[in-house]
C-alpha positions in Angstrom: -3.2 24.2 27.7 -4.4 21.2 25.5 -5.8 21.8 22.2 -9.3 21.0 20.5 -7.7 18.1 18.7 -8.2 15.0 21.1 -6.5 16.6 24.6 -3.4 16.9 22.7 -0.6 19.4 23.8 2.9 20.4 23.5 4.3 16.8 24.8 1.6 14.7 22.1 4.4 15.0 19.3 7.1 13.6 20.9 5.5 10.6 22.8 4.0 9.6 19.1 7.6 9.8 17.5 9.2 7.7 20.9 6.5 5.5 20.3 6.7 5.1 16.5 10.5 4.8 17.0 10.2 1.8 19.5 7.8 0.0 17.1 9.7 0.8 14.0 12.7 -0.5 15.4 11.5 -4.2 15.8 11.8 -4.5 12.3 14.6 -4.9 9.4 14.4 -2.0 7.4 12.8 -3.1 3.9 9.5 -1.6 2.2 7.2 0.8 4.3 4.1 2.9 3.4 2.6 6.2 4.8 -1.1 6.3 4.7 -2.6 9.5 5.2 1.0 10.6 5.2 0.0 14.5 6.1 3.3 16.4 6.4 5.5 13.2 5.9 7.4 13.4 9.1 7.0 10.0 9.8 8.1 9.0 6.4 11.0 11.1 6.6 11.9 9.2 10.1 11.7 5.8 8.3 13.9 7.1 5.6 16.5 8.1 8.0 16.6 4.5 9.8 17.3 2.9 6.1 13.5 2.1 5.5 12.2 2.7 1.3 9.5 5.0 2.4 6.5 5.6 0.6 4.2 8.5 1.6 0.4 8.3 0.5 -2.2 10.9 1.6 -5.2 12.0 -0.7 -3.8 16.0 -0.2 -0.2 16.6 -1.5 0.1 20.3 -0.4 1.3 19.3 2.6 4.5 17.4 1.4 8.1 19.1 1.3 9.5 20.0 -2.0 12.9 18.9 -1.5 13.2 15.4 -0.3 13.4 13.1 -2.9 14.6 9.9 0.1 10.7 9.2 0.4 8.5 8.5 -2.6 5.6 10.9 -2.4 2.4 9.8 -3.6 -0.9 11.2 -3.9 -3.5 8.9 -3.8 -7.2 7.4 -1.9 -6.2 5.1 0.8 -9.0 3.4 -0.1 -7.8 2.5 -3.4 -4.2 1.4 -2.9 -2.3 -1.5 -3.3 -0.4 -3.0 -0.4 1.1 -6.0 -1.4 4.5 -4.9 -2.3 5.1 -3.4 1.4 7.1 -5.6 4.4 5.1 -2.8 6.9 2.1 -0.4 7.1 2.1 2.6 8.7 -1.3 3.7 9.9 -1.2 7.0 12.2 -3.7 9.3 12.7 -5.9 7.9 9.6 -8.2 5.0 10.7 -10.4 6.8 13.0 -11.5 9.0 10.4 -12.5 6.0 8.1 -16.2 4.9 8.0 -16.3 1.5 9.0 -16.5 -0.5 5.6 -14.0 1.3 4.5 -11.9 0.3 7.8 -12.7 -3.5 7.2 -11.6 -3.1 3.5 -8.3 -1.8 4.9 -7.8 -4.4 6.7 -8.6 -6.9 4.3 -5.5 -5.1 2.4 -3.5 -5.2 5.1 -4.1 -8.8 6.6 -0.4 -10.8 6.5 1.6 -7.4 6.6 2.7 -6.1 10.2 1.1 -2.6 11.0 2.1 0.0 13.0 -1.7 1.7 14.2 -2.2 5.2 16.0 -5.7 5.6 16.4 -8.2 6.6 18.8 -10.9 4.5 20.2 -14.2 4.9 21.8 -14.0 5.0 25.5 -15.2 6.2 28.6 -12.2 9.2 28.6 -13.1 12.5 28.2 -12.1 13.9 25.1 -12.5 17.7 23.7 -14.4 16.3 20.3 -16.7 14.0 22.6 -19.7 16.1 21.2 -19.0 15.2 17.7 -19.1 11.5 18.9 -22.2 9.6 18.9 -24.3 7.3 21.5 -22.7 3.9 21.0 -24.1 1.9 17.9 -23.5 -1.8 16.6 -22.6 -2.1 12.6 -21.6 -5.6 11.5 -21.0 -7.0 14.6 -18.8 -4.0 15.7 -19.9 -1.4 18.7 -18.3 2.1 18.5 -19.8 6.0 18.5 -20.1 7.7 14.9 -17.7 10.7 14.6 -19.2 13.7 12.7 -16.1 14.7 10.9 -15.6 18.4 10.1 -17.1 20.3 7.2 -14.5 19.7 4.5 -15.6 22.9 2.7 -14.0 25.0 5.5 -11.0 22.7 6.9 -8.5 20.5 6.0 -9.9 17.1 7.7 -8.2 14.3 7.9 -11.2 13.0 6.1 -11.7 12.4 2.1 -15.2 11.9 1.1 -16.8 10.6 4.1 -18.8 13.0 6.7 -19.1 10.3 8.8 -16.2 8.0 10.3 -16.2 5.1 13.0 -14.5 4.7 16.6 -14.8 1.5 17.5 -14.6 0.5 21.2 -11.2 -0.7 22.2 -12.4 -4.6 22.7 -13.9 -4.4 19.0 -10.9 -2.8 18.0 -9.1 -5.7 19.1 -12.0 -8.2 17.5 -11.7 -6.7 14.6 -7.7 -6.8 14.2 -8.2 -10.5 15.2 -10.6 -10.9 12.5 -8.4 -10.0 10.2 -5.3 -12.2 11.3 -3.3 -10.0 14.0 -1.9 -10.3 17.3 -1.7 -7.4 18.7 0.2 -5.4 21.6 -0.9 -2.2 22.9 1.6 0.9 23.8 0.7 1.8 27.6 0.4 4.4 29.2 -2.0 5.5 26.1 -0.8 9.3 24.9 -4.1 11.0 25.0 -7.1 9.2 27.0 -9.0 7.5 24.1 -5.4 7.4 21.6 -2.6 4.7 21.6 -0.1 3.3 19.2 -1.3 -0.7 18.4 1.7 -2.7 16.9 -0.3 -5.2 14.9 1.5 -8.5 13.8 0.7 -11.1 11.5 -0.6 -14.4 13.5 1.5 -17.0 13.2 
């Protein structure tokens, strides 16, 4: 039976680590960081393939005690600084961005190859499709408003903002472009509005 959390099931975990695997594995190991790290299991999976993993999520309960191969950081995505890093991992974190704070990102990011899991606004049905609103335009950019969880009883994926941004896949794409990526798309997408998006620098 799927779960509340985007149509995922039983099977969700291992196409995201075949897929982050695959992508991962187009690249020399060198520098990589986390964000929104959560548990650290992808960190951990760079750190086994010879990568110097950094792990960065605003919550550090989550994070193991005893694995000192990944540097675990606490920290506001929002606030870090990405230059020293040869690759970003971005899984699970963008969606619940609003979307200046998305842009900002990516202004952080631009010249750096990024691995992306993130869902996008579509026409799919989805479980959390009432927390989605009617499509809006911000800055150019069409998308639906998620209403993010209340933060006082759950552990969102969210830090500060009640509001976060799902932009439709074609401004998804605009808006990588806009920032200075190419960028290929995993198909067949995981869950109906969720992919993996290898973004690379254009050349």
């Amino acid at each position: 039976m799927p779960t509340p959390q985007g149509g995922a099931d039983e099977n969700t975990g291992a196409h995201r680590y075949q897929w982050f695997d695959q992508m991962l594995g187009m690249f020399p190991p060198g520098r990589l960081i986390d964000l929104g790290a959560g548990h650290g299991a992808f960190s951990r999976r760079a750190a086994d393939r010879g990568w110097k993993a950094t792990a960065l999520d605003a919550r550090g309960d989550r994070y193991p005690d005893d694995d000192p191969r990944v540097d675990w950081q606490v920290g506001d995505v929002r606030d870090v600084d990405l230059t020293a890093y040869d690759l970003v991992v971005n899984l699970g974190l963008f969606y619940h961005l609003t979307l200046d704070d998305q842009l900002d990102l990516l202004g952080r990011t631009r010249g750096i190859p990024m691995i992306l899991d993130t869902h996008v606004a579509n026409d799919r049905p989805v479980p959390m499709k009432r927390s989605l609103s009617k499509p809006v335009t911000l800055q150019g950019y069409t998308g639906r408003l998620y209403t993010e969880p209340d933060q006082t009883t759950n552990s969102p994926a969210s830090w500060g903002n009640d509001q976060s941004f799902w932009p439709r896949t074609r401004d998804l794409y605009a808006m990588l472009g806009a920032f200075g990526y190419d960028v290929l798309t995993a198909t067949p997408w995981y869950l109906p509005s969720r992919t993996f998006f290898l973004c690379l620098p254009k050349q």
